[in-house]
Structure formats: structure tokens, C-alpha cells
C-alpha atoms as one frame of an Amber mdcrd trajectory, in Angstrom:
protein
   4.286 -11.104  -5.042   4.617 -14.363  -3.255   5.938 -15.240  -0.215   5.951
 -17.746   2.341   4.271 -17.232   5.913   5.624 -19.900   8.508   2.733 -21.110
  10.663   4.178 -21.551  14.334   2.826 -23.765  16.946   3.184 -23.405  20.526
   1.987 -23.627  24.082   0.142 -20.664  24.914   2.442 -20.137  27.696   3.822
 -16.857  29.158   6.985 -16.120  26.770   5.792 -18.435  24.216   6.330 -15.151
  22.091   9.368 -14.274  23.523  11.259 -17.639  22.596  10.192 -17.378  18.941
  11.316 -13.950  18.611  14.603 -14.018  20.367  15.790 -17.948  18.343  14.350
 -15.665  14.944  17.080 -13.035  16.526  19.665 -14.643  17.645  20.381 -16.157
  14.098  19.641 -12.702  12.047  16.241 -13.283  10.937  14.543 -10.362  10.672
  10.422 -10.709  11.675   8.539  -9.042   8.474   5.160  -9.786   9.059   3.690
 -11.500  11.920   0.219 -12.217  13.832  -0.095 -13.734  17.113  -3.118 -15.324
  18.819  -4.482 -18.238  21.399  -6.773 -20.966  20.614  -7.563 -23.537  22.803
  -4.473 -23.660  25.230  -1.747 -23.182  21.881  -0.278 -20.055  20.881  -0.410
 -19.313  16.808   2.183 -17.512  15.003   2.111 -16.432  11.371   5.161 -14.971
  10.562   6.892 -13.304   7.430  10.804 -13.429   7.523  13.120 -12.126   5.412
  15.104 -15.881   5.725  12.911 -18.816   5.549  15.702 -21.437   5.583  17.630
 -19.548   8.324  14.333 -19.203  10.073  13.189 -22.889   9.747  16.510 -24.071
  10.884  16.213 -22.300  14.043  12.965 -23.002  14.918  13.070 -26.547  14.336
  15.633 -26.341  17.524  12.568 -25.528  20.075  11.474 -27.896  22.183   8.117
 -28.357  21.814   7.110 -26.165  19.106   5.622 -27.162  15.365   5.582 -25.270
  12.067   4.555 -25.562   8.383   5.868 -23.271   5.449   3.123 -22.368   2.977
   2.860 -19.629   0.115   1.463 -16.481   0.930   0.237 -13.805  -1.532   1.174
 -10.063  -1.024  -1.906  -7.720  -2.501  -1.353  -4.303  -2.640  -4.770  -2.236
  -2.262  -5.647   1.045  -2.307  -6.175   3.099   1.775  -9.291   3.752   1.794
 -12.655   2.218   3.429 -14.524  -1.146   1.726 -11.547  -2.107  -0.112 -10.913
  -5.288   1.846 -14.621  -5.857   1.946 -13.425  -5.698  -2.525 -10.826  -8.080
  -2.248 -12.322 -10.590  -0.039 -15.492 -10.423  -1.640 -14.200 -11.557  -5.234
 -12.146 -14.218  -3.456 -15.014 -15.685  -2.143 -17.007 -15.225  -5.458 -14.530
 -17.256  -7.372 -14.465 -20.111  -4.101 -11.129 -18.947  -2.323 -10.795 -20.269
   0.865  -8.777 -17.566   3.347  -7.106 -19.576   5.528  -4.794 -16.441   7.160
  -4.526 -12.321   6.313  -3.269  -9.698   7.495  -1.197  -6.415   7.170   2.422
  -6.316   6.234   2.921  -2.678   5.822   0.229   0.111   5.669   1.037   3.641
   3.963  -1.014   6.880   2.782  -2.706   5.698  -0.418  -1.905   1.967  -0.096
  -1.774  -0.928   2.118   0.014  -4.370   1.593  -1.266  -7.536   3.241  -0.477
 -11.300   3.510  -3.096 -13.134   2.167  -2.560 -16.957   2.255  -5.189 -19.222
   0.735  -5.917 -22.452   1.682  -3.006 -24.309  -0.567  -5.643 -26.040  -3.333
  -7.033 -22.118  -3.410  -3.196 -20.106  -4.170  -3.440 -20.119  -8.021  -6.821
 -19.565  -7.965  -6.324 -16.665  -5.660  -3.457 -15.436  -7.546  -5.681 -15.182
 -10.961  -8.673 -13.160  -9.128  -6.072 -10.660  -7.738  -3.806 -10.660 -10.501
  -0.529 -11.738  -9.516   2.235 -13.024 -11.000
């Protein structure tokens, strides 16, 4: 399955978060997926939303914050130990470039996560994992 992850760019102030969150809120986007981090004074988030449009629209209202849409693959894998050590392996055999993963949702026998390849990488990551 594809998807698309919205790469968010902010100051890595206190409630840098918060604002992101709440504008995703306030216009009934509902936060899927999401990883948050600090690099070098800016505040990253990758976020999964069930409204990308909606989501978009909203953001680009913030004052100070950047973002870029790009497609994401969703790889379901089986629960158990070494298999993202698998995956990541054969991506890297065939030349993938990961440029973002992570996990959506995480159950007994399986576990889904976001993997987005660089963009020249998606199709070829798509073939080695076998999705459509």
C-alpha cells in the first residue's frame, strides 16, 4: 500500500509539536502515523494523515513552518526478531536509499511500517517488497 508521509519543518521550539497537532485537529485530520525529532535547532515531523489535502491546507497557514508531500510505502512484516534487519537488508542489496521508517501499527504476528524511499528509489522499493 502507498501512502503519503508529509515531512514538517519547524523551529525546535517548546510547542512546536503542539501547534502541528492542534491546526491537524482543529480541521478533523486525524494523525495516523507520525515521528518527531530535533536536528540542528529545527524540529522534524513525519506524519501519516488520514486527509492529505485537508492536512496540507492547514498547515500551509503556520507561520513559519515548511512541508513536502512524498509517497510512502506501507510493508507489512511478520513480529518477530531480524525481520527488519530482512527488509532493510534486501533494500539495500537492490540500492534503495531509506530516507524515513517507522511503525504505523504493531500487532501479535505482524507489524506495519512507513517506509519512504528516497523518491528516484519508490518503484524500485516497491518491486523488492512486492507492492502494488
Amino acid at each position: 500500500m502507498t501512502m503519503k508521509e508529509i515531512t514538517i519543518i519547524a523551529g525546535n521550539d517548546v510547542g512546536s509539536l503542539a501547534v502541528v497537532a492542534e491546526t491537524l485537529g482543529s480541521v478533523g485530520v486525524n494523525i495516523e502515523a507520525i515521528s518527531a525529532y530535533g536536528v540542528d535547532g529545527k524540529a522534524i515531523f513525519r506524519v501519516i494523515t488520514n486527509d492529505v489535502q485537508t492536512a496540507v491546507k492547514a498547515l500551509s497557514k503556520i507561520p513559519g513552518v515548511t512541508f513536502k508531500e512524498a509517497d510512502t510505502l506501507i510493508y507489512k512484516m511478520m513480529n518477530r526478531p531480524g525481520e527488519l534487519g530482512k527488509i532493510t537488508r534486501k533494500l539495500a542489496n537492490k540500492g534503495v536509499n531509506i530516507e524515513s521508517l517507522y511503525i504505523v501499527s504493531r500487532k501479535q504476528d505482524f507489524t506495519e511500517v512507513a517506509i519512504r524511499p528516497l523518491e528516484r528509489d519508490v518503484e524500485k522499493a516497491r518491486e523488492v517488497l512486492g507492492i502494488k
